[in-house]
C-alpha positions in Angstrom: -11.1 21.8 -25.5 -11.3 25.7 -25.9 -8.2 26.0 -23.9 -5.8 24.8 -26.2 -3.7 26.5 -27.7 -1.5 26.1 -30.9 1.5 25.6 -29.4 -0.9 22.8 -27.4 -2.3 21.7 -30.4 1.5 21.0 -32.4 2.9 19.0 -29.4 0.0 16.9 -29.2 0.3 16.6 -32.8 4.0 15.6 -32.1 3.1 13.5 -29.2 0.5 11.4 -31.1 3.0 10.8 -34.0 5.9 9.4 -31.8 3.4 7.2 -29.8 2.9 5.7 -33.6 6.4 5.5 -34.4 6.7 3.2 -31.0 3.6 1.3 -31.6 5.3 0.4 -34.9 8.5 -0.8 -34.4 10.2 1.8 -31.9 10.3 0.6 -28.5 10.4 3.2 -25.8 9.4 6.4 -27.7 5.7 6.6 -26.4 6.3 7.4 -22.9 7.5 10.4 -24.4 4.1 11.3 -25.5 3.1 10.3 -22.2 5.0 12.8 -20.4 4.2 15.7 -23.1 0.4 15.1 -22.9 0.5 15.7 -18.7 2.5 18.4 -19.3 0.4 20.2 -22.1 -3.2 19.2 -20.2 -1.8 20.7 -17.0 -0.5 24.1 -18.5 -4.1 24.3 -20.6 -6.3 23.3 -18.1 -4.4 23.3 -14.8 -4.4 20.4 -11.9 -7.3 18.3 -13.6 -5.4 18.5 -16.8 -3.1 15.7 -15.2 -5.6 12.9 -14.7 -7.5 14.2 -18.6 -4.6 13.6 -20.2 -4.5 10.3 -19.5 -8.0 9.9 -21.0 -7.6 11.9 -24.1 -4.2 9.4 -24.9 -6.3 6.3 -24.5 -8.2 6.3 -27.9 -4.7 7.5 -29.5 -3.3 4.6 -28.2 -6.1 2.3 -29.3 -6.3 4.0 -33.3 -2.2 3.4 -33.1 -2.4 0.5 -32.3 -4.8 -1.0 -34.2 -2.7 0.3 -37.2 0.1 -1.6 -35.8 -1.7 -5.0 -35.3 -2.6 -4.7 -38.9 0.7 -4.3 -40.0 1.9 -7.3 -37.7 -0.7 -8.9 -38.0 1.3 -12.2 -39.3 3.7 -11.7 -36.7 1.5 -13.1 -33.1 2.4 -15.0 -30.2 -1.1 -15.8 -28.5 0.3 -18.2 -26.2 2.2 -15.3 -24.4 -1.0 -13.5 -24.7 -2.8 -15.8 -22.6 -0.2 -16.2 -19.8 -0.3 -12.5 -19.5 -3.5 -10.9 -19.8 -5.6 -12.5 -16.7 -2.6 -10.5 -14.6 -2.8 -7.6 -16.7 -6.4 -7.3 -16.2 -6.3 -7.3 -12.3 -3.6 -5.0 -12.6 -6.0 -2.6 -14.4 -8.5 -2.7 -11.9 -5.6 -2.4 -9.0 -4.9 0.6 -11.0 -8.6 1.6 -12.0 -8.8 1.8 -7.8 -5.8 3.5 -7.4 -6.1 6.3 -10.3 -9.7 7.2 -8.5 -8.2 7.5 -5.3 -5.5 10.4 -7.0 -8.1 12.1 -9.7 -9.5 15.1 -7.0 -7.9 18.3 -8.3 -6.1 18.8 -4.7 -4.4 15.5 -5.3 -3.5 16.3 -8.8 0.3 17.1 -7.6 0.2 13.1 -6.8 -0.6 12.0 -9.3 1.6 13.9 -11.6 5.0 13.0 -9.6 3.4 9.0 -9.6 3.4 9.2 -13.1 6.4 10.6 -13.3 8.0 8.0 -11.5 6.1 5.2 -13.4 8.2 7.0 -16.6 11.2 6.8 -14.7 10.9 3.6 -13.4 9.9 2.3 -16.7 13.3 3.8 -18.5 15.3 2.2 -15.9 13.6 -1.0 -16.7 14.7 -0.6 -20.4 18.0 0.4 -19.9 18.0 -3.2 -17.4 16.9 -5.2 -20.2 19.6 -3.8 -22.8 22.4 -4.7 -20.2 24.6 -7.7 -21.8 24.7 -9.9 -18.2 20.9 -9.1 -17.7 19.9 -10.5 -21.3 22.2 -13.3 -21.0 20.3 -14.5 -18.0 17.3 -14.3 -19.3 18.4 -16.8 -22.0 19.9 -18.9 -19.8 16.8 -19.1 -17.1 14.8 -21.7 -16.5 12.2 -18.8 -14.3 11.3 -16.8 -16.6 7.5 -18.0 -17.3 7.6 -16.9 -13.3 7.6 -13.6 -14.6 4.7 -13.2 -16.2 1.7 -12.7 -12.9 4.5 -10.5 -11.8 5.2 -8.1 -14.9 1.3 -8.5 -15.8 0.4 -7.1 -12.9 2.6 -4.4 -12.7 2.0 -3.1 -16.3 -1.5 -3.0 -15.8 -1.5 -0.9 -12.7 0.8 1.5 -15.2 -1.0 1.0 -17.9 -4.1 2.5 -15.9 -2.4 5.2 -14.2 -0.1 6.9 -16.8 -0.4 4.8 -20.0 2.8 3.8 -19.6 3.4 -0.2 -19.5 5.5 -0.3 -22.9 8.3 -1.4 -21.6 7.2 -4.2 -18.8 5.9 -5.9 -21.4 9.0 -5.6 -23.4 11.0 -6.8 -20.7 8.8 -10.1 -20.6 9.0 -10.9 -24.4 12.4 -10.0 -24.3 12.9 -12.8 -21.8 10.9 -15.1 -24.0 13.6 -14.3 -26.9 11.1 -13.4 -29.6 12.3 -12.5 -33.0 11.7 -8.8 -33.4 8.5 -8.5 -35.4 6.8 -11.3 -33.3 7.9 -9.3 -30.7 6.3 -6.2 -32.1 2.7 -7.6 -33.2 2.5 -9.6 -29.9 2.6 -6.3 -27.7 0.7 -4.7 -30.5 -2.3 -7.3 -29.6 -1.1 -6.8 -26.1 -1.8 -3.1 -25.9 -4.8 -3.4 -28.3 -7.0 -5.5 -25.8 -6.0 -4.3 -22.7 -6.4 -0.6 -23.9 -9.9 -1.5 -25.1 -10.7 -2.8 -21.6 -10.1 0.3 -20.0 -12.4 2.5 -21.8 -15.2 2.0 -19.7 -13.0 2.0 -16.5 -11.7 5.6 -17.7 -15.3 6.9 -18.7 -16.7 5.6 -15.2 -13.6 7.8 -14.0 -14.9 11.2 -16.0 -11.5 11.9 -18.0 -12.8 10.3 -21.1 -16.1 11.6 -22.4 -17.5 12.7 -25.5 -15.6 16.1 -25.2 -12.5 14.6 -24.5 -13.1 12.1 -27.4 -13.8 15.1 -29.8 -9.9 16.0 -29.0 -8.6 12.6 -29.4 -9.7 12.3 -33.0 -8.1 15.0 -34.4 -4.5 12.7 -32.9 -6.1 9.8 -34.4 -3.9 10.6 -37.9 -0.5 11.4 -36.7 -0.9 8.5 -34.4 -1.7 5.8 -36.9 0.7 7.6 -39.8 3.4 7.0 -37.4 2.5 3.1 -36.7 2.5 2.9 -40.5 5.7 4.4 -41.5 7.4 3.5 -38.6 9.2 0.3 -39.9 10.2 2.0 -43.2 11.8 4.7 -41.1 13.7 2.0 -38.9 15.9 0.9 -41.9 17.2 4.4 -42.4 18.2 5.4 -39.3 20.4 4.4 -36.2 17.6 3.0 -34.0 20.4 3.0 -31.1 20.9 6.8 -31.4 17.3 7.5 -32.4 15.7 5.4 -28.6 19.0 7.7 -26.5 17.4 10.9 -27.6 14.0 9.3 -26.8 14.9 8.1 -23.3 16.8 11.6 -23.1 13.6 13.6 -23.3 11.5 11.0 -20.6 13.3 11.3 -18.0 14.1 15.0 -18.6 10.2 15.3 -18.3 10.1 12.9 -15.8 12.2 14.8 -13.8 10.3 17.7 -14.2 6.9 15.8 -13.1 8.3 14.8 -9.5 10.4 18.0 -8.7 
């Protein structure tokens, strides 16, 4: 991509590091990289930029988080897998639908406010599951297995149209009161397979071809340095203060996206 520019080139850079530092071990902080991507695709290559940017993250996601399964790859729960990918896969083809009914250039403006409300939407959902009464309930439930045709299919309709279902998926194994690195590698695995699935869907869709691939490998590094370091970084700072300024920055781009 000729249109790129430095300043294009270090926040992708940026972008593709924090998407590794959620991949391994810091919830949240990829949809960050999901909002800088739109924003640096649209100022380089104007309207279609929105619906490319999705494309070029998908094999960033995939090299981050193959890095993380191998890191957690003692720490799986495949019997949450199973409940949840049969919903997550119609979701993806919900969204598959959906994403080729946005991608024309005079749509563009759509689909950059829908992703921008899939960001927001999916920070209020965090903050939700942090709440005290709300994570005492889900201990306490008897309904929460319920949840998983519901959340599956709504992450895989986001995870198809913005890359952006981190944090339904947390929401479910947070109700399933998984201890934090099972709770890591089994959205690592998550992620990994479902994100695998879609590279045909997005190829069919023309935002991720061998040009657009060319991109993504130079984001392959920071991407999987991040998942790598990411849970020696988490013992030396204050992950509480560290996810604010994260959440901070998506919904400041959010905003930007829909207004």
């Amino acid at each position: 991509m000729d249109e790129l520019t430095g300043l294009h080139w270090a926040i992708l850079l940026l972008g593709s590091a924090i998407m590794g530092l959620s991949k391994g071990g810091i919830p949240g902080a990829g949809n960050l990289t999901v909002a800088l991507y739109v924003l640096v695709l649209e100022d380089a290559l104007g309207p279609a930029g929105v619906a490319i940017s999705v494309g070029l993250l998908l094999p960033v996601l995939i090299s981050a988080d193959l890095a993380s399964t191998i890191v957690y790859r003692k720490h799986v729960e495949w019997k949450h897998l199973r409940r949840l990918l049969p919903f997550f896969a119609v979701g993806v083809i919900a969204g598959w639908w959906a994403f080729d009914f946005f991608q024309p250039p005079e749509r563009s403006r759509a689909l950059k406010v829908l992703i921008g409300t899939i960001l927001l939407s999916m920070t209020a959902m965090r903050i939700l599951s942090q709440l005290p009464r709300v994570h005492s309930h889900f201990k306490s439930s008897r309904l929460t297995t319920l949840m998983g045709p519901v959340l599956g299919l709504l992450g895989g309709m986001a995870t198809m149209l913005a890359n952006a279902a981190g944090p339904i998926a947390q929401f479910y194994l947070l109700a399933m009161k998984l201890p934090k690195y099972a709770f890591i590698g089994t959205s690592a695995w998550l992620f990994l397979i479902v994100n695998i699935s879609k590279v045909p869907l997005m190829y069919e869709l023309d935002i991720l071809d061998l040009k657009v691939f060319r991109t993504a490998v130079w984001l392959f590094f920071p991407a999987i340095f991040g998942a790598l370091v990411a849970p020696r970084i988490v013992r030396y700072i204050r992950q509480d203060w560290f996810e604010r300024m994260i959440w901070f920055f998506i919904v400041t781009a959010g905003l930007r996206m829909i207004m």
